[in-house]
C-alpha positions as CSV (number, residue, x, y, z in Angstrom):
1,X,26.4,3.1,-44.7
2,X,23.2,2.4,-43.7
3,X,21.8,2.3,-39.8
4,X,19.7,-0.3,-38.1
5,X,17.0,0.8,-35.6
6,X,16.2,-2.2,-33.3
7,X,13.8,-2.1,-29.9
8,X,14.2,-3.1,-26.6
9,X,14.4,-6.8,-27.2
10,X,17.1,-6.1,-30.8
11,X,14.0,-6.5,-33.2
12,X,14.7,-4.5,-36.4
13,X,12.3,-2.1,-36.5
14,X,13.4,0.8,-39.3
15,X,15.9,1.4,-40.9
16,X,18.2,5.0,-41.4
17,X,19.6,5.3,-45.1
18,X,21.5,8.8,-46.9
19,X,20.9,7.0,-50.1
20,X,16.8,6.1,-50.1
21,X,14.6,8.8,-49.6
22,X,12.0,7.0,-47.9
23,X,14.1,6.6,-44.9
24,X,15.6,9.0,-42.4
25,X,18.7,10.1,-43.1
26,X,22.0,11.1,-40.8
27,X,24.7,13.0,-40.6
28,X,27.3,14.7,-38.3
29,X,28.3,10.7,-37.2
30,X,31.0,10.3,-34.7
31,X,32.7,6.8,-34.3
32,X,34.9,7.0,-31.8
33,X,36.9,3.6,-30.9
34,X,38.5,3.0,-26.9
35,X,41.4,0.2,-26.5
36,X,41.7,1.2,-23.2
37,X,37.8,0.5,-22.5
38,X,37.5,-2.0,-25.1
39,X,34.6,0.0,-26.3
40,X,33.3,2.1,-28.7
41,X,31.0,5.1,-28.7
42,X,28.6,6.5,-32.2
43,X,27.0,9.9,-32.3
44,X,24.8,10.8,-35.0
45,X,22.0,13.2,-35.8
46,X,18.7,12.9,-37.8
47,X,17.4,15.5,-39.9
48,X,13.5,15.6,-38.9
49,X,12.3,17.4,-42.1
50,X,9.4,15.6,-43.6
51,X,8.9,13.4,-40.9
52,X,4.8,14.8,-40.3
53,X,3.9,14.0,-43.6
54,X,5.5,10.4,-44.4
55,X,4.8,7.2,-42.3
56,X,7.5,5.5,-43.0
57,X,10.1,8.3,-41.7
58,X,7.2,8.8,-38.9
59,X,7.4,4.8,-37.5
60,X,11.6,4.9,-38.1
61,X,11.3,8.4,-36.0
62,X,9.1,7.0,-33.2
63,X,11.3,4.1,-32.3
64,X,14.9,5.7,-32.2
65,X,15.0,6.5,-28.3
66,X,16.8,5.8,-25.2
67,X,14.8,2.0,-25.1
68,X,16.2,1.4,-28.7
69,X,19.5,0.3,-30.2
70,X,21.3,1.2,-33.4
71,X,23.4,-1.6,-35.4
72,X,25.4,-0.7,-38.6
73,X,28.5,-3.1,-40.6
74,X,31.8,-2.1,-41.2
75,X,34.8,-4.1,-42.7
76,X,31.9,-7.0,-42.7
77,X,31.9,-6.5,-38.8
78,X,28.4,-6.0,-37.4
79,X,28.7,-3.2,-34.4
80,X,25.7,-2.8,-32.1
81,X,24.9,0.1,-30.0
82,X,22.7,1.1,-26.8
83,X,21.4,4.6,-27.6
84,X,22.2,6.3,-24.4
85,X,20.8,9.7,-24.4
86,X,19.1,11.9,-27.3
87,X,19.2,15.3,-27.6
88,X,15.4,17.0,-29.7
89,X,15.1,20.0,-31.2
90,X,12.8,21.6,-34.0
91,X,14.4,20.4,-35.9
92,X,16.9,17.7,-35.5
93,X,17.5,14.4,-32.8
94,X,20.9,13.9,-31.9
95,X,21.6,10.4,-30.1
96,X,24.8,9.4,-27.9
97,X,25.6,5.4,-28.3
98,X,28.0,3.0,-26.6
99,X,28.6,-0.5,-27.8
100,X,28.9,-2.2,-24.3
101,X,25.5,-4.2,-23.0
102,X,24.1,-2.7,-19.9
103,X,24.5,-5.2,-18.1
104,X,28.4,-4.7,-17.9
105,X,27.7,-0.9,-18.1
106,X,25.7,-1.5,-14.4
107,X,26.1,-4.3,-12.9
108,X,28.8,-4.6,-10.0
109,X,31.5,-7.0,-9.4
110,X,32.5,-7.1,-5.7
111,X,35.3,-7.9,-3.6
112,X,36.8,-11.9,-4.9
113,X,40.4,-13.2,-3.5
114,X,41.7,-16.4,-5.8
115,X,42.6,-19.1,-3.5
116,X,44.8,-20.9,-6.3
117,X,45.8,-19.8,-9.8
118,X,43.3,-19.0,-12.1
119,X,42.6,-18.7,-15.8
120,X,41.3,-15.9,-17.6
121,X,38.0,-17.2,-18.3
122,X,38.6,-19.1,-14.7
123,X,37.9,-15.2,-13.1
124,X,35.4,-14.2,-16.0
125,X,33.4,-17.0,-14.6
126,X,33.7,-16.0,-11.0
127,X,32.7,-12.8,-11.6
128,X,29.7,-13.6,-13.7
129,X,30.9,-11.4,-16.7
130,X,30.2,-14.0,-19.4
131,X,26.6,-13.5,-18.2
132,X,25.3,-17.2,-18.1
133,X,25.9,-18.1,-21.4
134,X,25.7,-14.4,-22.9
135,X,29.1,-13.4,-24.0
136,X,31.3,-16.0,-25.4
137,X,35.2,-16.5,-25.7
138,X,36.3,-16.4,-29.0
139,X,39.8,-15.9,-30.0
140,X,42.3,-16.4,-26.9
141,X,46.3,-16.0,-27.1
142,X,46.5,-16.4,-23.1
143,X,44.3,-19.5,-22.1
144,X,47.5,-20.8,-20.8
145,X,48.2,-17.8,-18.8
146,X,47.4,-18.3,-15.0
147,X,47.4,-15.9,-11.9
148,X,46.6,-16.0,-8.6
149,X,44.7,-12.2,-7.8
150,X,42.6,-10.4,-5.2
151,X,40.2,-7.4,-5.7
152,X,39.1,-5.9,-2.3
153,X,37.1,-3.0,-3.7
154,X,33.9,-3.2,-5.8
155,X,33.6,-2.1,-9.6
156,X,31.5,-2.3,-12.7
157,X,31.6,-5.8,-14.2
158,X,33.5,-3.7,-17.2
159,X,36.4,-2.2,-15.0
160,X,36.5,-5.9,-13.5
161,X,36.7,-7.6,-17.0
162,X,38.9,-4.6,-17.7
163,X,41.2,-5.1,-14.4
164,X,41.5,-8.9,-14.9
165,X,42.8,-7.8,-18.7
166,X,45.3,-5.4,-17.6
167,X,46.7,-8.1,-14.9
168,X,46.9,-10.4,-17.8
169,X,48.9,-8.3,-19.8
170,X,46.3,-8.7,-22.6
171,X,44.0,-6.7,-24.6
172,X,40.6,-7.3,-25.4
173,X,37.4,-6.6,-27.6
174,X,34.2,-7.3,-28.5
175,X,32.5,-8.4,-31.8
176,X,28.8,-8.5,-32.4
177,X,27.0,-11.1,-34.1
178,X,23.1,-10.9,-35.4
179,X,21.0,-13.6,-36.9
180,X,19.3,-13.0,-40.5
181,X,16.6,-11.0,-39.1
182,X,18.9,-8.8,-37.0
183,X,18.0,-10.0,-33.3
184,X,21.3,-10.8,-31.4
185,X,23.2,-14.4,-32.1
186,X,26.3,-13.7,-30.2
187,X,28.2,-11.4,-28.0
188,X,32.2,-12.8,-28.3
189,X,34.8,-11.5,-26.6
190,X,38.2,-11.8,-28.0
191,X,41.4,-11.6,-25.8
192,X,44.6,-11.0,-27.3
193,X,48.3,-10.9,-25.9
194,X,49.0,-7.1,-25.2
195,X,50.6,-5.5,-27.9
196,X,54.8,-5.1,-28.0
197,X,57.8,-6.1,-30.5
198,X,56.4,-9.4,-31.1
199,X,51.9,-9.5,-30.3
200,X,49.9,-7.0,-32.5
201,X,47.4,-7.0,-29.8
202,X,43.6,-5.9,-30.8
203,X,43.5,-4.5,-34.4
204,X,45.6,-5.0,-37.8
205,X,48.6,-3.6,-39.2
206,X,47.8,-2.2,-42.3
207,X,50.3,-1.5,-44.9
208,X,47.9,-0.9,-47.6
209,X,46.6,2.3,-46.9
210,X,48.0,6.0,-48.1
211,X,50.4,7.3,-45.6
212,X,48.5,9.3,-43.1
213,X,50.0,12.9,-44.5
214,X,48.1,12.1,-47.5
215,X,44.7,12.3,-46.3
216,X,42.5,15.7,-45.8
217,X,41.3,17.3,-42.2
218,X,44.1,15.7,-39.8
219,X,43.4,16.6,-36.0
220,X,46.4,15.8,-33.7
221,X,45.5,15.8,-29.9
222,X,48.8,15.3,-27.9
223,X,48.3,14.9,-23.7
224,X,50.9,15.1,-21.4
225,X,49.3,13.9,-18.5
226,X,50.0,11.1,-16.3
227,X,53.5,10.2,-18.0
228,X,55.2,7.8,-15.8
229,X,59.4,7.8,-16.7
230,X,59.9,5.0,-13.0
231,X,58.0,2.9,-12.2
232,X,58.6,0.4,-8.7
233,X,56.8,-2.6,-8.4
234,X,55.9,-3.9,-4.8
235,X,54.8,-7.9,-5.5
236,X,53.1,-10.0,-2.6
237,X,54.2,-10.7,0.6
238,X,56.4,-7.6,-0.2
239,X,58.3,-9.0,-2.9
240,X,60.7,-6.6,-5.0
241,X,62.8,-7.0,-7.5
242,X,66.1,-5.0,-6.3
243,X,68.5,-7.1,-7.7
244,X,67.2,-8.1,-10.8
245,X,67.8,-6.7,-14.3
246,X,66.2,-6.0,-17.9
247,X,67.5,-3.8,-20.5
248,X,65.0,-3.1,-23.7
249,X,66.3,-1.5,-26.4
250,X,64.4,0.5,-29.5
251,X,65.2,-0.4,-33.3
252,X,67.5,2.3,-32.8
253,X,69.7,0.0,-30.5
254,X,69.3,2.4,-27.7
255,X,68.5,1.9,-24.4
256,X,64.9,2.3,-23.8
257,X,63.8,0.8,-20.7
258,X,66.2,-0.4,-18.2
259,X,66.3,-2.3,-14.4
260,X,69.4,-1.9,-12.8
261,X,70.9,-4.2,-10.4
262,X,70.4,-2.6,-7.2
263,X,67.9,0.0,-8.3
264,X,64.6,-0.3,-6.8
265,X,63.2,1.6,-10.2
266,X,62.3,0.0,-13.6
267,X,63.2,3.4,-15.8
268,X,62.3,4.8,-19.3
269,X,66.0,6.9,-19.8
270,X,65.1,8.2,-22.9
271,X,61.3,9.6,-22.7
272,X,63.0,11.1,-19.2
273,X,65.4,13.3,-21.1
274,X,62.8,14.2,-23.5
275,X,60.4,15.2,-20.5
276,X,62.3,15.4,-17.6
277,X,60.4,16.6,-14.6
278,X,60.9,20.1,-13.7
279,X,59.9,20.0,-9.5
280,X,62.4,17.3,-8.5
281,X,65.1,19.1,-10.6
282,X,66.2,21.4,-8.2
283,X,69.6,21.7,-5.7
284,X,71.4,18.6,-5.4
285,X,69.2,17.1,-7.6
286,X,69.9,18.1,-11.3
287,X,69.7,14.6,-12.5
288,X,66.4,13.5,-11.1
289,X,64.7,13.9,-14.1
290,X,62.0,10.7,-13.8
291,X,58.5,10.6,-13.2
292,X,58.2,8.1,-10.4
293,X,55.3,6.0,-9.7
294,X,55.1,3.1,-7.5
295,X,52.6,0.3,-7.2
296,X,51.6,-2.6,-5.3
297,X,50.4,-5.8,-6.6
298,X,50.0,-9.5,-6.1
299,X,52.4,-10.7,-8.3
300,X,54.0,-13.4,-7.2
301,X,57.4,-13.9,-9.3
302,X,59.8,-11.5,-10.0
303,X,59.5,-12.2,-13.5
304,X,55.8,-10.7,-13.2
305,X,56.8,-7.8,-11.8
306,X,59.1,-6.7,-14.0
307,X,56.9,-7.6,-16.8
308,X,54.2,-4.9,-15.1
309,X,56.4,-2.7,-14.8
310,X,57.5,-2.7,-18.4
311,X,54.1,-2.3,-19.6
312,X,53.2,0.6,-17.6
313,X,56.4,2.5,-18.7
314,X,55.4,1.2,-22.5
315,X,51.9,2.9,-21.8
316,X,52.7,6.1,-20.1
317,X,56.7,7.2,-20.8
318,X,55.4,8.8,-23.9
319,X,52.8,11.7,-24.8
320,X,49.6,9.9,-25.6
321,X,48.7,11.2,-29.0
322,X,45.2,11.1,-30.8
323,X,44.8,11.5,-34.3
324,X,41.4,12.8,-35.5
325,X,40.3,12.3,-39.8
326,X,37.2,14.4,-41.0
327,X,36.5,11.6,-44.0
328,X,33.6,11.7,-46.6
329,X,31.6,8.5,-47.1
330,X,33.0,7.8,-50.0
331,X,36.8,8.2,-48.7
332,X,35.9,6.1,-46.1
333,X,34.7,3.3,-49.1
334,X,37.8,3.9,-50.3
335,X,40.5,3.3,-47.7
336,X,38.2,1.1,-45.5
């Protein structure tokens, strides 16, 4: 894999290449991918041997800073980065990338309050997160979704675009497009229904790939924190959903996530018995074994609560856990 070096207005200006010798080379590269964020962060480092005595590795040297952006393909995907921050040494430059354009990153979104429903692109639109023309809609599985929403605080236009996603109950990414000559042709952003039994969300199955025990260096991270086990879902105008009821069940055929009738909790029974919560357990109250979290939002329908509540039990009943591969380049060739 090579790496593109572009300036301040995405002109391609050197290049970064293990395999020619008149190039810099990296190593030490960190791709890390965020669904949550819709974003993606790259860390790399260049080796500055022999940089004094060749121009070419001089001029490729001079422009990789903090005004400069890195670009490199992947699965025939072009990925383009903001170099952040660099670390110098002696010896080596370490840079710190995020994919996002800063004007997402920086600008702010402020308070907005829908008078009628609204589209998803309807909001991006309000909000000026399509920047004039900047970032296009590509592939869209909601565009006949409509809410009606209110935001009384101010954010980043990325937690905005983020927010407006999450009370969608859709994912979303990015994808990158450069002319021949490398400058920028488009910025799309693709929104996808959120992932469950029947949407894949962002990203592909693959069933083509070695089963995960197979491969060398496996890092699990597991984090415990913030698991929600009840969740209670306050709509507008105070609307609830007391007497209403859902029952999901796993490929298993047991009950997963349930509403009662009467209850004023959507619950996750099973991740509860796996972690119950050990503070409420106490006295009288042996069988209060649910981590209980309640929220208010401007839902509308009871239908759309219930349907937020369910996702946020689907997103936080569980451990969250992280796998990490250490991969050579020609592993990563291999398995894409």
């Amino acid at each position: 894999m090579d790496l593109i070096i572009h300036d301040a207005k995405l002109k391609k200006v050197a290049y970064i290449d293990n395999e020619l010798q008149d190039t810099l080379s990296f190593y030490d590269d960190k791709w890390s991918r965020y669904l949550d964020t819709a974003s993606s962060t790259f860390e790399f480092t260049v080796y500055k041997n022999g940089i004094k005595s060749d121009t070419v590795k001089q001029k490729a040297y001079r422009t990789l800073t903090e005004r400069s952006f890195v670009s490199f393909k992947y699965n025939k995907r072009t990925y383009l980065f903001n170099v952040m921050k660099t670390e110098e040494t002696e010896t080596t430059i370490r840079c710190y990338c995020e994919n996002l354009n800063l004007e997402l990153l920086n600008e702010m979104a402020g308070p907005y309050k829908a008078k009628t429903k609204m589209s998803f692109v309807e909001y991006c639109n309000a909000f000026g997160l399509l920047v004039f023309g900047a970032i296009t809609i590509g592939h869209n599985e909601i565009e006949d979704r409509e809410r009606t929403l209110e935001w009384t605080g101010t954010d980043t236009k990325l937690k905005r675009l983020l927010s407006i996603a999450n009370k969608f109950d859709a994912e979303i990414e990015f994808e990158t497009i450069l002319d021949e000559d490398s400058s920028l042709k488009s910025f799309i952003l693709h929104i996808y229904k959120e992932n469950d039994e029947t949407n894949q969300g962002v990203g592909r199955r693959r069933i083509d790939l070695l089963p995960l025990e197979w491969l060398p260096d496996i890092r699990r991270n597991i984090d415990y924190s913030g698991m929600i086990t009840a969740v209670r879902s306050t709509g507008k105008d105070g609307l609830t959903y007391d007497s209403a009821s859902m029952t999901i069940k796993n490929v298993d055929g047991q009950v997963e996530f349930v509403k009662n009738e009467g209850d004023t909790f959507f619950r996750a029974p099973i991740a509860a018995n796996l972690f119950p919560t050990q503070l409420r357990m106490s006295g009288s109250n042996l069988n209060d074994i649910y981590h209980e979290r309640k929220y208010q939002t401007d839902y509308e329908t009871v239908n759309e609560l219930l349907s937020h509540s369910l996702r946020l039990l689907r997103q936080n009943a569980y451990p969250k856990i992280e796998f990490e591969l250490e991969m050579t380049s020609a592993q990563v060739k291999e398995y894409g």
